[in-house]
N, CA, C and O of each residue as an XYZ file, in Angstrom:
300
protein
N      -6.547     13.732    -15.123
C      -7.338     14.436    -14.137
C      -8.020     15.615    -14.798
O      -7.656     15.915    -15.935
N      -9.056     16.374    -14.150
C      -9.861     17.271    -14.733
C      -9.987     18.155    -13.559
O      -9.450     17.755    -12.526
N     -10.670     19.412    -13.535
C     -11.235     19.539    -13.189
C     -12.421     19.683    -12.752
O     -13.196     19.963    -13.666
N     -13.041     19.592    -11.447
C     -14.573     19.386    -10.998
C     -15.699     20.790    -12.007
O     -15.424     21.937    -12.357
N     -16.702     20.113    -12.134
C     -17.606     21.447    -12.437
C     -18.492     22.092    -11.251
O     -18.606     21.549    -10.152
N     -19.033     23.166    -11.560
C     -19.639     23.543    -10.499
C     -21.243     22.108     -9.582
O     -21.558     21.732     -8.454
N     -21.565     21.939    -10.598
C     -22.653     20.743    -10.437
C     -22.022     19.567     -9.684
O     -22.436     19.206     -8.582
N     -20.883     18.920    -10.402
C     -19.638     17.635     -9.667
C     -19.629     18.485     -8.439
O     -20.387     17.915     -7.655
N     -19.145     19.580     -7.869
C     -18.838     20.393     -6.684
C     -19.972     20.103     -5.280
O     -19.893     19.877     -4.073
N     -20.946     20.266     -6.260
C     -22.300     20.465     -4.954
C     -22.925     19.323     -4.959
O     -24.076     19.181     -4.545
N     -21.859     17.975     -5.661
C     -22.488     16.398     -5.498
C     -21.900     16.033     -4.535
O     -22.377     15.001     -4.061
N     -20.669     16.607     -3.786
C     -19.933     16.128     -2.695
C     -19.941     17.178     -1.903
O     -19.814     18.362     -2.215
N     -20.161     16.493     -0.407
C     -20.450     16.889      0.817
C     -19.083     17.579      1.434
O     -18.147     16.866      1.795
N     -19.027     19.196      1.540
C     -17.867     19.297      1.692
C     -17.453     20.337      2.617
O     -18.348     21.177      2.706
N     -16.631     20.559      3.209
C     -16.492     21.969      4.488
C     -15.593     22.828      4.078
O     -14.524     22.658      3.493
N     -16.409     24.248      4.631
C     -15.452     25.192      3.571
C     -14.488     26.234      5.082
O     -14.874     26.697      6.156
N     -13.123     26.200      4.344
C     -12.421     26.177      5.113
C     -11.950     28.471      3.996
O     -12.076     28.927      2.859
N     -11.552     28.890      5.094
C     -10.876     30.167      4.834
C      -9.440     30.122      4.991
O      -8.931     29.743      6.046
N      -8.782     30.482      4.018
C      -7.359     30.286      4.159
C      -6.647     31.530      4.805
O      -6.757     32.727      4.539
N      -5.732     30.742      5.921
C      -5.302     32.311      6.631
C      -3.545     31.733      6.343
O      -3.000     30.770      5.804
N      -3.162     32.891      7.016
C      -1.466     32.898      6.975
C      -1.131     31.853      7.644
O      -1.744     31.765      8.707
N      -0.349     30.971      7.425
C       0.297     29.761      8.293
C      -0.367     28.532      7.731
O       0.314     27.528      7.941
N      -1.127     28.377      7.289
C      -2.204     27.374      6.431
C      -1.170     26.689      5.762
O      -0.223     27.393      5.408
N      -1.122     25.470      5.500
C      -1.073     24.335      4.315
C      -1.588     23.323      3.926
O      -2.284     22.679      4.711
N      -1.483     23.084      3.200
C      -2.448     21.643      2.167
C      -2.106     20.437      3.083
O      -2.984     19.819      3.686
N      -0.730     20.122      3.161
C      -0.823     19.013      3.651
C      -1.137     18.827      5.085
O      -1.186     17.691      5.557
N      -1.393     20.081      5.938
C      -1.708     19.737      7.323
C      -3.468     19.399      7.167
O      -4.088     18.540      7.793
N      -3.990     20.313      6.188
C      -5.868     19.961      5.852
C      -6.129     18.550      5.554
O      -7.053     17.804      5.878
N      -5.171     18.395      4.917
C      -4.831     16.632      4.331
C      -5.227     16.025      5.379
O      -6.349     15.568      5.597
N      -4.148     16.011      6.159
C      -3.843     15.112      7.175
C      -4.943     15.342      8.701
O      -4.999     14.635      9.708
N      -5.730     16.624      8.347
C      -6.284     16.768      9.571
C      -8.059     15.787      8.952
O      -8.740     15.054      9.670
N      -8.339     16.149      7.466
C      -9.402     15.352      7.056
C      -9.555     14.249      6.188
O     -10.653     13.806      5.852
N      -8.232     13.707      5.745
C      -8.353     12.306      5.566
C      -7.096     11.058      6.388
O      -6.902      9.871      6.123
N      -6.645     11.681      7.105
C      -5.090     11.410      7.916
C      -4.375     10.544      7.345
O      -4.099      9.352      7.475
N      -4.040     11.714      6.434
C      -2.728     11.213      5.240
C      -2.289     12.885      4.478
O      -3.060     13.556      3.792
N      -1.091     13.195      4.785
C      -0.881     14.610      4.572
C      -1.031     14.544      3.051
O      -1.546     15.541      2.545
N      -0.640     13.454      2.149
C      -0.283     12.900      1.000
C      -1.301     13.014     -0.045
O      -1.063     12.795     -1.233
N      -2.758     13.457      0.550
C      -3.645     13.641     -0.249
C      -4.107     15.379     -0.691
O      -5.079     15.786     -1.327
N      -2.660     16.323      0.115
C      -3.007     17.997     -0.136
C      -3.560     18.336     -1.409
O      -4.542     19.071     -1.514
N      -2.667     17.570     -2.863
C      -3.243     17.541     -4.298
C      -4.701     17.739     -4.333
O      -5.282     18.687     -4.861
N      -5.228     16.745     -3.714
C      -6.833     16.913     -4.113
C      -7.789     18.116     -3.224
O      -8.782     18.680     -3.683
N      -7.365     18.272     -2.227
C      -7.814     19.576     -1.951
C      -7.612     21.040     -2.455
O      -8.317     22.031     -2.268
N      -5.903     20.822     -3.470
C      -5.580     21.803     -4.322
C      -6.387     21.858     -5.649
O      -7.062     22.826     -6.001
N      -6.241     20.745     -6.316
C      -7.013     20.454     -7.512
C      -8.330     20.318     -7.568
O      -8.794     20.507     -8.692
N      -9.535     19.900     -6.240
C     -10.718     20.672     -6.291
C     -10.999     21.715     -5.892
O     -12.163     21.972     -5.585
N      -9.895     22.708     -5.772
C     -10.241     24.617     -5.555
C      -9.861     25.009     -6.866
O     -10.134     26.147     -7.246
N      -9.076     23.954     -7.840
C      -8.496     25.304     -8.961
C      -7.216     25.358     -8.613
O      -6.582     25.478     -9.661
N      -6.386     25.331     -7.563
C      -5.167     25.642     -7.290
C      -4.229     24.206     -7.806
O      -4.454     22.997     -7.766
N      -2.971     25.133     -8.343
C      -1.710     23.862     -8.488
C      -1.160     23.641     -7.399
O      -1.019     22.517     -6.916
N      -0.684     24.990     -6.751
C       0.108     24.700     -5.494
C      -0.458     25.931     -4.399
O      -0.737     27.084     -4.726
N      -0.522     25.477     -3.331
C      -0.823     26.543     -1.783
C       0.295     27.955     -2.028
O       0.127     28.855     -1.206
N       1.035     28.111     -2.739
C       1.556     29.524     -3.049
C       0.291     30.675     -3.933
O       0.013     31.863     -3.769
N      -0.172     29.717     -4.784
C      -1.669     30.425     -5.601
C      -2.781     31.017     -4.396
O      -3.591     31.902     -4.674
N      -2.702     30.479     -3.215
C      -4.235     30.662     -2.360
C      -3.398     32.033     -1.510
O      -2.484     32.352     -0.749
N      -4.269     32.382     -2.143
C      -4.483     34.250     -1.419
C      -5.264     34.071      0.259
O      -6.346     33.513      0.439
N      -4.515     34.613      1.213
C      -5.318     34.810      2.266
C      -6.517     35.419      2.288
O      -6.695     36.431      1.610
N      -7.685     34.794      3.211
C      -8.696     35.008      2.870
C      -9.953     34.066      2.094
O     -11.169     33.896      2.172
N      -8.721     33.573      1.268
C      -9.783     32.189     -0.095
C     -10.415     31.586      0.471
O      -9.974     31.041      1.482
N     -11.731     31.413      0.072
C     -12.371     29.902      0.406
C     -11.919     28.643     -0.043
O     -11.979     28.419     -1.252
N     -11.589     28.003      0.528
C     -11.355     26.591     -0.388
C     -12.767     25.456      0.742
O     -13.050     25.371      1.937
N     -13.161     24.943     -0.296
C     -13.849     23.762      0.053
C     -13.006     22.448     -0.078
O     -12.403     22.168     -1.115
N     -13.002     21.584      1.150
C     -12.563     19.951      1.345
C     -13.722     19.363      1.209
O     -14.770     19.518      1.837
N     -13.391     18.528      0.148
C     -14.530     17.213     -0.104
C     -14.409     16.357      0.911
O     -13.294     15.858      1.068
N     -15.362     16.024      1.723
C     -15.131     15.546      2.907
C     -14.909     13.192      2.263
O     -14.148     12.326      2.697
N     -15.635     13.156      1.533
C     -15.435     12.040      1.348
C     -14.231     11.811      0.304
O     -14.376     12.156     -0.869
N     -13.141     11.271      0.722
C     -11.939     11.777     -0.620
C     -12.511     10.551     -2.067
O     -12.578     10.827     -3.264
N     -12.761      9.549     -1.556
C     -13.341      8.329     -2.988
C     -14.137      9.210     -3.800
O     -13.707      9.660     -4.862
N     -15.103      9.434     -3.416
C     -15.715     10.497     -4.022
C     -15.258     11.550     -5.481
O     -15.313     11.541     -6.711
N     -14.786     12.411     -4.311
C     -13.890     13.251     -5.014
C     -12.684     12.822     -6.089
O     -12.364     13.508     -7.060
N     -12.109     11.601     -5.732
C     -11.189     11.103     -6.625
C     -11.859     10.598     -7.717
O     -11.249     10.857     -8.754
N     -13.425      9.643     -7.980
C     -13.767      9.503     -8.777
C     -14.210     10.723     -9.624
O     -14.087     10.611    -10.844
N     -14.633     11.699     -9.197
C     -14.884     13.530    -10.063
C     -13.665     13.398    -10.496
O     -13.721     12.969    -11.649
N     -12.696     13.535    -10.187
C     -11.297     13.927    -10.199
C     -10.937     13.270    -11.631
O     -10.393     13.823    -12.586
N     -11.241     12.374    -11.554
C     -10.912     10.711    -12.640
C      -9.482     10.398    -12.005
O      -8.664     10.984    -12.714
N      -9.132     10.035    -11.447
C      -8.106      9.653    -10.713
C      -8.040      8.146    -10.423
O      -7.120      7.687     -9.746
């Protein structure tokens, strides 16, 4: 796996979400591809290893199409 570049970033269509207190990966998962199981890739296209790294406040962008994103990803 890699990470995305800024260019790979703005090839996928994506919604940008603000991270507040109570937030986790796998509920974003599960609310935009309904599978909690995919939190990784919403971690790994912000930069983050794990939802302890995301500071309240962060932007994180969800790649709304996950194929997509998994092919950036090389996955």
């Amino acid at each position: 796996m890699k990470n995305p570049t800024i260019a790979e970033r703005a090839s996928v269509t994506a919604n940008k979400h603000i991270w507040k207190y109570g937030d986790r990966l796998y509920n974003l998962a599960n609310q935009y591809y309904g599978d909690s199981r995919f939190w990784w890739v919403i971690a790994w296209w912000n930069g983050y290893g794990t939802e302890a790294q995301i500071k309240t406040g962060a932007i994180l962008y969800i790649p709304l199409n996950i194929s997509d994103a998994m092919k950036i990803l090389e996955v």
